[in-house]
DRENMI-822923 format. One record per residue: residue in three letters; x, y, z of N, C-alpha, C in turn. Coordinates in steps of 0.001 Angstrom, whole numbers, plus 500000, padded with zeros to 6 digits. Example, Ala and Ser with C-alpha at 12.3 -4.5 7.8 and 13.67 -1.06 7.14 Angstrom:
2
ALA513190494310507800512300495500507800513200496700507800SER512850497750507080513670498940507140512900500030507870
This chain:
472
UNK536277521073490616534809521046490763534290522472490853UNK533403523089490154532887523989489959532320524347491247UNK532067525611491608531489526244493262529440526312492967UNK529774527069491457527938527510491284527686527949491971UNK526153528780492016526073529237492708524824528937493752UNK524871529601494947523905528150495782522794529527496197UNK521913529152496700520919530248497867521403530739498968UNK521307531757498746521639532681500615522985532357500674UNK524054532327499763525607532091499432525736533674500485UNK526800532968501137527326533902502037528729534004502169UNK529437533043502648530946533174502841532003533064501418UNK530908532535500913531640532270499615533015530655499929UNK532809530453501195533811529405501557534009527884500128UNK534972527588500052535114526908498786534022525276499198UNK534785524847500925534072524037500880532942523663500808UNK532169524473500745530856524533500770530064523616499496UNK530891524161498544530594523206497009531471521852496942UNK532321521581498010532984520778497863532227519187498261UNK531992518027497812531490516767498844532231516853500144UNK531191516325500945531165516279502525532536515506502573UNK532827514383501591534388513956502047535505514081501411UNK535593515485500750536508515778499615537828515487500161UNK538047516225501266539789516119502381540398515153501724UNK540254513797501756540893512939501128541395512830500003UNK540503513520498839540812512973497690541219514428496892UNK542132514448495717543271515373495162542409515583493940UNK541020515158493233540657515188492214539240515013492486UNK538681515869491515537140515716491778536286514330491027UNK535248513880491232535109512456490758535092512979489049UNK534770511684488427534743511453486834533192512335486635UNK532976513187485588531464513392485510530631512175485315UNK531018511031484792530387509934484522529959509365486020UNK531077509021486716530733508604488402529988509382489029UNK530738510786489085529234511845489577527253511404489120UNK527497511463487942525949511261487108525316510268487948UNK526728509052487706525631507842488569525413507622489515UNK526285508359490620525820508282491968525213509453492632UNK524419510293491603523573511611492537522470511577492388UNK521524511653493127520276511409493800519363512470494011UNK519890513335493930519094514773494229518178514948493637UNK517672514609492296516673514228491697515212513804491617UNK515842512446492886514661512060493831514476512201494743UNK515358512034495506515500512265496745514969513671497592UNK515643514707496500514694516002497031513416516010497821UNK512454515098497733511096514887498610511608514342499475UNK512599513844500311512703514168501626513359515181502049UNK513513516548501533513890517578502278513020518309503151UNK511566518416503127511229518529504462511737517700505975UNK511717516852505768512277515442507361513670515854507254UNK514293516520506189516018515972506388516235517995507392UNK515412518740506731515217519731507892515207519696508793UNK513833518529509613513701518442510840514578517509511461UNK515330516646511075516387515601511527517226516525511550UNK517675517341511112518973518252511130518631519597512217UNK517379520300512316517259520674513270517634519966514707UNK516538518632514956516653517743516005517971517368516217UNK519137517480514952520296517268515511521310518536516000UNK520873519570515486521775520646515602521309520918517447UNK520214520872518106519579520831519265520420519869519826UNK520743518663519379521432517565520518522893518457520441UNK523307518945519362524758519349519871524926520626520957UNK523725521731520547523555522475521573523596521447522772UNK522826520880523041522612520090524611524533519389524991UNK524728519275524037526026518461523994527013519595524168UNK526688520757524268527615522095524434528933522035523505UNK528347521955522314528998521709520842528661522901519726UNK527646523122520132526754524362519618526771525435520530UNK526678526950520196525498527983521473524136527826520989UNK523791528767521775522268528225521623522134529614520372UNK523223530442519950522856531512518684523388531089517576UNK524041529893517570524317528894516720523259528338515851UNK523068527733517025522025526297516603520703527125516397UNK520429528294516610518978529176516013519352529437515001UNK520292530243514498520821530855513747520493528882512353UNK521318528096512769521296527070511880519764526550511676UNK518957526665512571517618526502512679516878527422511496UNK516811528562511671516307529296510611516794529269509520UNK518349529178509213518492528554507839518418527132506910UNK518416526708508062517285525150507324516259525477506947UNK515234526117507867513659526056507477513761526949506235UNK514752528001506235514710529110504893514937527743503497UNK515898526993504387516452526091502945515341525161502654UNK514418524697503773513751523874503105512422524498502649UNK511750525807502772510680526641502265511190526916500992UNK512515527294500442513201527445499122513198526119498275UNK513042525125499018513304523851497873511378523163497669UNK511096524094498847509318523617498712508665525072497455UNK508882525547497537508676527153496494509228526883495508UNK510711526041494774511014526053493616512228526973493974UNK512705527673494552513546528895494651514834528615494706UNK515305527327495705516380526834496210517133526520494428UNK518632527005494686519536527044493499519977525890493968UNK520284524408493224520785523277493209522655524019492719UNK523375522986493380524935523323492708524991522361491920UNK525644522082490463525592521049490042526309519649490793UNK526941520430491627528425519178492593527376518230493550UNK525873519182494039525253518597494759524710517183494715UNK525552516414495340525195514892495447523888514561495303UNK523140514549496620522316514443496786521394515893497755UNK519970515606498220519456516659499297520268516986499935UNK520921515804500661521091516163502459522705516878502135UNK523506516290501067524540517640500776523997519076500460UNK522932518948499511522448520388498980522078521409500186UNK521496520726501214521001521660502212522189521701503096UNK523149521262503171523954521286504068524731522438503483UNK525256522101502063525607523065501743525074524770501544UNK523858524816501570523115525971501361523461526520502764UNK523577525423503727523222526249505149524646527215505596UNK525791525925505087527093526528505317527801527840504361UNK527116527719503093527306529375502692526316530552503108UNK525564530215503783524909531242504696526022531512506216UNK525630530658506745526442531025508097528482530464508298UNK528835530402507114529885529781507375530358528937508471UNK531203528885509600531883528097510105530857527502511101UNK529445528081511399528318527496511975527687526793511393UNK527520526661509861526900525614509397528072524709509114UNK529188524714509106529961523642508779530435522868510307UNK529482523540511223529518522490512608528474521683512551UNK527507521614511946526041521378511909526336519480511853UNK527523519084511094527700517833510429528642516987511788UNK528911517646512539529592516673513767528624515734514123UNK529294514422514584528649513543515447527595512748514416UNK527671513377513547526391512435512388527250511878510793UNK526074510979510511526882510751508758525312510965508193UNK525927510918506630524720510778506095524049509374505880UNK524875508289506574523873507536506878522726507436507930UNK523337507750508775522449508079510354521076508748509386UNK521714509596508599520554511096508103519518510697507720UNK520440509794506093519473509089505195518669508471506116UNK518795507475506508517889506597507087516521506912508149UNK517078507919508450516209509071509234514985509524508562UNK515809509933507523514658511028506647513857510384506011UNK514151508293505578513357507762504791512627507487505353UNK512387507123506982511686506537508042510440507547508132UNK510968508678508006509590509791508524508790509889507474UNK510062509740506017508918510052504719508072509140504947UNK508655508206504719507765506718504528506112506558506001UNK506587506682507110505559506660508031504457507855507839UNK504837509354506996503764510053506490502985509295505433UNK503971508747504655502911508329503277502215507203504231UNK502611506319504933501998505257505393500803505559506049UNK500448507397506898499547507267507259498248508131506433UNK498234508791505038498019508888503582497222507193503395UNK498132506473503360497816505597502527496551504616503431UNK497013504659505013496216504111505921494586504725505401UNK494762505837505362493321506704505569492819506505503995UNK493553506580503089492588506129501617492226504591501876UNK493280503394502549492660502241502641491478502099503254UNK491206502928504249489864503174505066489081503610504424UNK489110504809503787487846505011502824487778503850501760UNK488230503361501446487944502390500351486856501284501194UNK487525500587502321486835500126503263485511500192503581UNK485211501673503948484066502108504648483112501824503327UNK483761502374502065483184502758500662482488501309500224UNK483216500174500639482792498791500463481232498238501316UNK481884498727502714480726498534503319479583498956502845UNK479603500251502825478219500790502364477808500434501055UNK478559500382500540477450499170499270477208498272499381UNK477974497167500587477871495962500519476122496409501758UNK475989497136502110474702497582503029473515497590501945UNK473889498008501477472713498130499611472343496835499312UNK473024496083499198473204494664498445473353493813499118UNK472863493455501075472702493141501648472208491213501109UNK470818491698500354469606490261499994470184490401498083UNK471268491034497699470967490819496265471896489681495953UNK471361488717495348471569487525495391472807487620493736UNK473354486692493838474306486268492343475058485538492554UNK475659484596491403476702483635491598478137483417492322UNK478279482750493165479405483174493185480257482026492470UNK481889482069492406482399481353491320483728480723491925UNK484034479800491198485423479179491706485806479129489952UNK487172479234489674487799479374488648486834480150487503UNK486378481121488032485502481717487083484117481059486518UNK483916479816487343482841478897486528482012479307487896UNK480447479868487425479342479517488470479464478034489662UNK479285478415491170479910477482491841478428477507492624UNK478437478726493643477182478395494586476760480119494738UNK475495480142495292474474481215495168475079481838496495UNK475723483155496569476329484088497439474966485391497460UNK475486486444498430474616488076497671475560488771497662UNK475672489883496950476949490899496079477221491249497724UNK476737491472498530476840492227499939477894491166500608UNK478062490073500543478943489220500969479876489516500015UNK480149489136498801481143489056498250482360490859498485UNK481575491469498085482040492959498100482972493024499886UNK482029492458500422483258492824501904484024491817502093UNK484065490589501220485519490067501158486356490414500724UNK486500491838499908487414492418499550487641493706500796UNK486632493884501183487172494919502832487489493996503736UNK487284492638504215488344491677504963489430491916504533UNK489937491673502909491795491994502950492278493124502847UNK491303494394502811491765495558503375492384495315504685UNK491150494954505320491732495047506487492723494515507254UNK493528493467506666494809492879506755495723493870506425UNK495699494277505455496549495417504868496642496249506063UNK495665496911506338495623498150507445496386497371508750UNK496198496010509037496726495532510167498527495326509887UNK498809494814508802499695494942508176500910496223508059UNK500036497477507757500359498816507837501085499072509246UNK499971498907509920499867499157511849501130498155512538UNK501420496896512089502436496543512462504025496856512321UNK504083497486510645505209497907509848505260499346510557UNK504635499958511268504926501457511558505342501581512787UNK505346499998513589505870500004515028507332499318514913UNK507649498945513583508809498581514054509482499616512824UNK508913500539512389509468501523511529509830502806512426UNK509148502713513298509226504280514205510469503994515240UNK511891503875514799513008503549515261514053504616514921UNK514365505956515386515123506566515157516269505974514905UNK517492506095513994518578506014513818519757506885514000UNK519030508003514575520037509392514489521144508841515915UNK522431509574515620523460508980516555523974508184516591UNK523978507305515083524518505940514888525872506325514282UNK525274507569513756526654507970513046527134507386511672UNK528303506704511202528314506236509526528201504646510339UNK528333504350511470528591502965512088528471502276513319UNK529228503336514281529841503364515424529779504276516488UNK528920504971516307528069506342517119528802507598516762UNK528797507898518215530479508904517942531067509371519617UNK531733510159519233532612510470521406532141511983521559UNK530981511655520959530720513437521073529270514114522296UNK528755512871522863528106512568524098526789513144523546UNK526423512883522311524782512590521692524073511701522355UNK522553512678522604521660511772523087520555510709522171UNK520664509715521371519762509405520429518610509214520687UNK518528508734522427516963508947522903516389510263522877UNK516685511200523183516542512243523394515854513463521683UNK516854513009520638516783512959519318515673512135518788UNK515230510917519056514377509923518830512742510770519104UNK513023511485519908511523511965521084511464513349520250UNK512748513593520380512238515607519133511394515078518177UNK511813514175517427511381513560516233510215513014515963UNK509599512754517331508275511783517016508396510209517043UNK510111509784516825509730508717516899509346507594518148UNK509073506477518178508551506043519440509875505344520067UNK510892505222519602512494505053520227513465505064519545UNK514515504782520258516062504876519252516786503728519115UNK517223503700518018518458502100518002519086501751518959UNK518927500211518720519783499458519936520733499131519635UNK521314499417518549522694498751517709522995499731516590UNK524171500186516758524616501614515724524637500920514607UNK525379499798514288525099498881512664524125498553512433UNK523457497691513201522163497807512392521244498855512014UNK521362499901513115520510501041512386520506501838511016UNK522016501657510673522750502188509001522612501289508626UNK522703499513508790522192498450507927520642498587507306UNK519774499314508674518528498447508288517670498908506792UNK517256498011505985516350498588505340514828497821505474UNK514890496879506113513620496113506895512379497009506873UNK512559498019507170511886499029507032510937499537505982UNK512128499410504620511399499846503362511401498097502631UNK511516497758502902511512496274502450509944495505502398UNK509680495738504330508634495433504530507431496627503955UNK507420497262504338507056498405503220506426498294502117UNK507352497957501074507338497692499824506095496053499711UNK506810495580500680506077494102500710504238494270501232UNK504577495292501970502757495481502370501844496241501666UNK502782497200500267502170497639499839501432497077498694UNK502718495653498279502787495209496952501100494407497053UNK501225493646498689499820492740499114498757493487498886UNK498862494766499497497653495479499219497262496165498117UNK498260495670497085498031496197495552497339494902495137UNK497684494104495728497396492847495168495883492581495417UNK495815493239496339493831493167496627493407494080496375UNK494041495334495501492962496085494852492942496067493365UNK493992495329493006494006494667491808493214493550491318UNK492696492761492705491687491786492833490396492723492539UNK490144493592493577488856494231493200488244494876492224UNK489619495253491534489329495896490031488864494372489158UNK489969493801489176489650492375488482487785492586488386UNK487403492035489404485886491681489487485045493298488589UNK485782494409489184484865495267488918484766495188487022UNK485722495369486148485759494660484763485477493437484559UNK485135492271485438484606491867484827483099491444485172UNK482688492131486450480877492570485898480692493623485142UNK481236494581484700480511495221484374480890495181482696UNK481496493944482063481284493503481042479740493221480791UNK479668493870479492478340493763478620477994492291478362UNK479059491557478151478674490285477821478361489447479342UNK478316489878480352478063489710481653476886490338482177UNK477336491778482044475814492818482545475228492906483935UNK476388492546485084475884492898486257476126494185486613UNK476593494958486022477171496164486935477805496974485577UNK477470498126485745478048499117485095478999500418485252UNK480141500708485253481235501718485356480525503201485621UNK480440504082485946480403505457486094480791505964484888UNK480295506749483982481199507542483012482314508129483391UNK482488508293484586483663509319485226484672507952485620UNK484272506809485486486026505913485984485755505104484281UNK485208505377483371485833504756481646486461505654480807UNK487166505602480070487029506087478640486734505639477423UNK486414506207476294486703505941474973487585505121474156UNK487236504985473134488263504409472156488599505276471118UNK489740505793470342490056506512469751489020506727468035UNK488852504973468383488167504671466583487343504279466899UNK486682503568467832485350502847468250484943503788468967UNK483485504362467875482721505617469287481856505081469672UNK481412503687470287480450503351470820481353502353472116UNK482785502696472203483270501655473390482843502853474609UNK482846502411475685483048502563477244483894501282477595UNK485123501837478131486270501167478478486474501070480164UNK486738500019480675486777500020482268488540500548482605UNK488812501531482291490284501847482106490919501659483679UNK489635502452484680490166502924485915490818501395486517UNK489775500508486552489722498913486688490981498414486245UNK491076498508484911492333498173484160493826498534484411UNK493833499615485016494985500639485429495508499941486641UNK494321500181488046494133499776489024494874497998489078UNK494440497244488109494534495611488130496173495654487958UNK496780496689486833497868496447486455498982497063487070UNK498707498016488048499516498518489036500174497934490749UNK499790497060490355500124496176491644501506495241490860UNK501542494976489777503305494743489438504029495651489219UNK503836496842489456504634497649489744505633497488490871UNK504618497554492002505023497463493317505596496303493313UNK504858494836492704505388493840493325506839493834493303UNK507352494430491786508626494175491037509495495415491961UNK509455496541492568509957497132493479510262496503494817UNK509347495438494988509925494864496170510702493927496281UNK510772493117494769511827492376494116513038492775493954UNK513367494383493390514233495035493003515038494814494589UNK514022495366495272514943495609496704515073494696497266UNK514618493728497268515071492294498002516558492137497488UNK516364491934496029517382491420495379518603492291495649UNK518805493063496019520049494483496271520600494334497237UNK519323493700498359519619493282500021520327491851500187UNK520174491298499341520295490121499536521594489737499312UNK522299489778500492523739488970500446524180489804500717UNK524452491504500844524720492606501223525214492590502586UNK526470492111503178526709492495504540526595493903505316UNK526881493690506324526159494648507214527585495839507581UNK526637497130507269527693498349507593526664498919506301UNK526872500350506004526473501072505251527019500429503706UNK526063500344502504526986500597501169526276501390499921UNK526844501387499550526265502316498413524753501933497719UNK524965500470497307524020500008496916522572500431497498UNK522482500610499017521348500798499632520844502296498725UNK521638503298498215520730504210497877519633503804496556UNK519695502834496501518430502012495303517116501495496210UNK516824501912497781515557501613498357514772502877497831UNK515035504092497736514429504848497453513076505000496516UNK513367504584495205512956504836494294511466503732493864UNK512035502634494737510546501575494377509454502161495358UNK510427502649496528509395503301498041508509504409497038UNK509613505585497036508706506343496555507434505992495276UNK508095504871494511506932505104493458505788503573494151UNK506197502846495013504972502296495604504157502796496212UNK504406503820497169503329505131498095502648505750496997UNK503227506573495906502574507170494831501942506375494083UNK502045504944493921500894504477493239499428503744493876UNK500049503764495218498698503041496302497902504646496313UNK498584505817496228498268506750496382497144507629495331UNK498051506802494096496741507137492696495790506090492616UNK495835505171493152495003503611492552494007503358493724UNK494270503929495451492743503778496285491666505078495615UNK492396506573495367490963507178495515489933506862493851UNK491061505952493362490455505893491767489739504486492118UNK489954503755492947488666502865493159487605502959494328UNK488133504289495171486842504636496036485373505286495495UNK486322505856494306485055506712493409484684505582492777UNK485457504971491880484529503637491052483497502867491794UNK483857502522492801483097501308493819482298502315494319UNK482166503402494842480845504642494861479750504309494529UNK480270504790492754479180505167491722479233503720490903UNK479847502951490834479315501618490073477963501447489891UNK477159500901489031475420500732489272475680499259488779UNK474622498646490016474907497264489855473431497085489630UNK473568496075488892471915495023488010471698494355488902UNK470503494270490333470653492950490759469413492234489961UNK468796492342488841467951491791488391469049490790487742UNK470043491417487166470413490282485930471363489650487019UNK471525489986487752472450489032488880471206488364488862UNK469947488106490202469366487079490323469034486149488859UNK468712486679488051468731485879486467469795484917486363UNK471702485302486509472189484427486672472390483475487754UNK471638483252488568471444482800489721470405481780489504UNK469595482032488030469035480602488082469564479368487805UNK470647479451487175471599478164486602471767477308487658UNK471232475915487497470460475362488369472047474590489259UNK473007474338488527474306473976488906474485474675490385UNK474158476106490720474708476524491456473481475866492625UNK473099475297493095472303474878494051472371472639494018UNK473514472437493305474203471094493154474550470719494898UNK475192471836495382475611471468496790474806471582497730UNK473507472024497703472072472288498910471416470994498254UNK471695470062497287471357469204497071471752467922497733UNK473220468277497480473794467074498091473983466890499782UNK473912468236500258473788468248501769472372468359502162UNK471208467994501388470460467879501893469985466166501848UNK470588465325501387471102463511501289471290463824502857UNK472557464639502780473238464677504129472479464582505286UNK471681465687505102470768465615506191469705464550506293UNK470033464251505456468925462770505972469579461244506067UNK470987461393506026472178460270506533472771459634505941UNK472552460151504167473437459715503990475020460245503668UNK475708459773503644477294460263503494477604460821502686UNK478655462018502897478722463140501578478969462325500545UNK479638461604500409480687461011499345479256460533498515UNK478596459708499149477354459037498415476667460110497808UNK476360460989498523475085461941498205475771462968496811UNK477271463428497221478288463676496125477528462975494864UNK477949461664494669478180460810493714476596460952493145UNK475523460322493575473743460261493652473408462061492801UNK474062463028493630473810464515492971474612464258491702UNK475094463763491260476258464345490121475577463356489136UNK475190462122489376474295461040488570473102461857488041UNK472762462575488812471475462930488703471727463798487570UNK472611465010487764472312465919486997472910465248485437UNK473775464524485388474343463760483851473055463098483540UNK471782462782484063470951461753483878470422463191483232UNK469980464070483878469132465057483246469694465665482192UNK470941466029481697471353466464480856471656465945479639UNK471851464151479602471146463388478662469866463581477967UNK469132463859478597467886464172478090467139464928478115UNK468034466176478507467470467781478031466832468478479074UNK467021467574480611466056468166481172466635468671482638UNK465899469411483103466881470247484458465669469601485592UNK466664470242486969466285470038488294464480470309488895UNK464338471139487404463042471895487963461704471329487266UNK462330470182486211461677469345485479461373467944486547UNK462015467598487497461660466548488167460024466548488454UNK459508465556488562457698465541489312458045465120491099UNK457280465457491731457368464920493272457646463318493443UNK456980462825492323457914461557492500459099461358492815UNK459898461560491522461032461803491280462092462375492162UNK461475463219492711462155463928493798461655462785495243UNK460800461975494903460646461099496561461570460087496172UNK462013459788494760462722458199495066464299458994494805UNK464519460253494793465978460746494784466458460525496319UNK465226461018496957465536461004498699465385462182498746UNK464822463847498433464847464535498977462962464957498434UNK462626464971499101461099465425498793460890467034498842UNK459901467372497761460133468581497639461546469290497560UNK462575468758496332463330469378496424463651470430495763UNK462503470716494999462326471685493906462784473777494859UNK462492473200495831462137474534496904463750474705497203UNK464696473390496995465860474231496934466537474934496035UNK466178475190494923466401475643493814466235477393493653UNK465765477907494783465562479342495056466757479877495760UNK467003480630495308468469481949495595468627482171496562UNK466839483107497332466766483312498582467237482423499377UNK466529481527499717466096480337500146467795479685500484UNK468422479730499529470200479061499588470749479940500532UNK470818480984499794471518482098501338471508482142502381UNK470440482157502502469390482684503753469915481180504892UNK470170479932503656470193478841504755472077479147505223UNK472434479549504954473953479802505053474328481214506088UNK473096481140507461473668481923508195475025482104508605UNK475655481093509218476395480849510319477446481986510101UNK478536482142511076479488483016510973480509483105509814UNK480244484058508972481122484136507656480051484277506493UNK479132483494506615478461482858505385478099484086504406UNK477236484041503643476372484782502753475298485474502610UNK474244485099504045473205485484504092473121486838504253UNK472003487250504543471426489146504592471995489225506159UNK471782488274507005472056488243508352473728488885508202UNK474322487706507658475881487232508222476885488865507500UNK476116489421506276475980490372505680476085492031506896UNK475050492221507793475099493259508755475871492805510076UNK476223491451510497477253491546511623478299491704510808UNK478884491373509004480060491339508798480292492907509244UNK479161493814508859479655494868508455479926495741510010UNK478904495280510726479583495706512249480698495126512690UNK481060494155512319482308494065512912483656495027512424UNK483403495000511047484248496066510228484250497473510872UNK483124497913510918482784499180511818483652498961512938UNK483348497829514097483729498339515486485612497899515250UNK485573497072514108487541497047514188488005498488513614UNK487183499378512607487670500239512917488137501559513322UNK487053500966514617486757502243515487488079502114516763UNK488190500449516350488629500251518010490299500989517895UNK490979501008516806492176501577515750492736502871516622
């Protein structure tokens, strides 16, 4: 196996280029086996955390009087050198380098020789790995918390605009009953806000140090993992050395909360393409979230929408990937686990491109509420203030059901709508004056109660949104 040459190479010591468990073996791996099991590639973005886990551990061995304390500085400053070199571009990769947490290990031990090759007592690189994915992952998680919030807040305040603007709302895409855009819009900040609750739960049982577990079985080297747990930030340490190198629960659930909350901004794009279809015409895109068509110079394309809708199987299929890897996988470290990585990282990076590209869309959107109330006259959508208004005068849904649905096949036989009835007509239906339910306002407005649609139910939704998340 080739040495190469590394950063801040100092002793020139052989092992240094050698894998962390060469001792054993008389031959260096196949280049083919090498290729497929090195990681350094991706993995490199956790070499900031695999710094500070390796600091926080080189400190427990000092405490453990395993280290001096001109040791463990000495190893201190050449981490941070190693990990400012791999943040600058500077840091020389060896080609032998497995992955990060060899590369920096190795960088550290041809700097200080027989002090960085103490640095690795009492730990594996499972303890490490698992370490370093926990911190990445709880940074992006709180990234991703704070774009879900602006998206949130971004909802509200339009849904504040659009408070009284009235439009259809729909069940299977077919006009159903008369909503205002101000209701509908913060049913998509309700499943934000699951998400965010979602988030908030996954980060309390994510903030579980693993350091001191060792590859399995701890070690006899009188490490404190509580102690390690608290350098770190995290809020405690494993209760079980296997499961802590087992767990990937962690990025699993993860993956799973991100995929949901792709899944509701994939919903929101949904809607946003399809009002602001021309052949629709409630709402129109920003020039800054469409593009063009290469041959058609008169398209405006809802791309951001489109992007946004189709990026949530990304994730979903990453959390598939990793289920499926986990699944049946007994417990102890195996190789296989180094495949959580790669759906994590590219699920954070895509919640990461896909909230601020619909905080700006949902911004600047310009919504029609003229041609919204226009579709709001289609008299269908006021079928059910019809039939509960039977109700209210005793007779039984089922009847009043059946009596509304007669009615309107009677009128559509013969060309004629709800607004064509005479006061007669409307006295021997059973609802007098029922022409007055046929107004937009008027439907909403009757649909205070908690949840509903109205302008009312509209400003407590949005205080409540406010004070949940203030109370955070």
């Amino acid at each position: 196996m080739s040495e190469g040459k590394a950063v801040g190479a100092g002793s020139g010591d052989r092992r240094s280029a050698e894998p962390l468990w060469a001792g054993r073996f008389t031959s260096a791996p196949a280049p083919e086996a090498h290729a497929l099991g090195r990681s350094v590639h991706y993995d490199v973005r956790l070499a900031p955390y695999d710094v500070d886990v390796s600091i926080a551990h080189a400190e427990g061995l000092r405490n453990a009087r395993l280290l001096t304390s001109e040791d463990t500085a000495a190893l201190t400053e050449a981490l941070r050198d190693a990990g400012r070199q791999i943040a600058d571009g500077t840091f020389v990769f060896d080609p032998a380098d497995e992955d990060v947490h060899s590369a920096i290990e190795r960088a550290v031990t041809d700097r200080l020789g027989d002090a960085g090759a103490r640095l690795h007592a009492g730990r594996s690189r499972n303890d490490l790995v698992s370490a370093d994915l926990r911190l990445w992952l709880l940074a992006a998680g709180r990234r991703i918390d704070g774009l879900t919030t602006m998206l949130v807040r971004t909802l509200v305040a339009r849904a504040g605009e659009h408070a009284e603007t009235v439009m259809p709302g729909t069940t299977h895409t077919r006009a159903a009953q008369t909503v205002t855009l101000g209701h509908h819009l913060l049913a998509h900040a309700w499943a934000l806000l699951r998400d965010l609750e979602r988030f908030d739960q996954w980060e309390v049982r994510t903030s579980v140090s693993p350091l001191g577990a060792g590859a399995l079985a701890t070690s006899t080297l009188g490490l404190d993992p509580a102690a390690a747990a608290a350098r770190l930030g995290f809020a405690r340490a494993f209760e079980n050395s296997i499961d802590a190198v087992s767990d990937r629960d962690f990025v699993q659930e993860f993956l799973a909360d991100a995929a949901i909350c792709a899944t509701h901004l994939s919903r929101l794009a949904a809607d946003l393409a399809r009002w602001t279809d021309p052949a629709m015409g409630w709402a129109e895109l920003d020039e800054a979230y469409t593009t063009g068509s290469s041959i058609m110079p008169q398209k405006r394309n809802p791309d951001t929408a489109e992007l946004a809708r189709a990026k949530a199987a990304r994730i979903a299929a990453g959390f598939a990937a990793l289920t499926s890897v986990l699944h049946g996988l007994p417990l102890g470290y195996h190789r296989d686990l180094q495949e959580d990585k790669e759906p994590a990282f590219d699920a954070a990076d895509t919640l990461e491109l896909v909230l601020p590209a619909l905080v700006g869309a949902v911004d600047t959107v310009r919504f029609d509420a003229a041609a919204m109330r226009a579709a709001a006259s289609e008299e269908g959508l006021y079928a059910t203030d019809l039939a509960e208004a039977l109700v209210r005068r005793g007779v039984p849904f089922r009847d009043a059901h059946r009596r509304t649905g007669e009615l309107l096949k009677q009128l559509s036989a013969t060309s004629r709508s709800m607004r064509d009835l005479t006061a007669d007509e409307w006295d021997s239906f059973g609802v007098a004056g029922g022409v007055s339910l046929l107004d937009p306002d008027s439907s909403v407005r009757a649909r205070s109660g908690v949840g509903g649609p109205s302008p009312a139910s509209v400003v407590d939704q949005s205080d409540a949104i406010g004070a949940w998340l203030a109370a955070r």
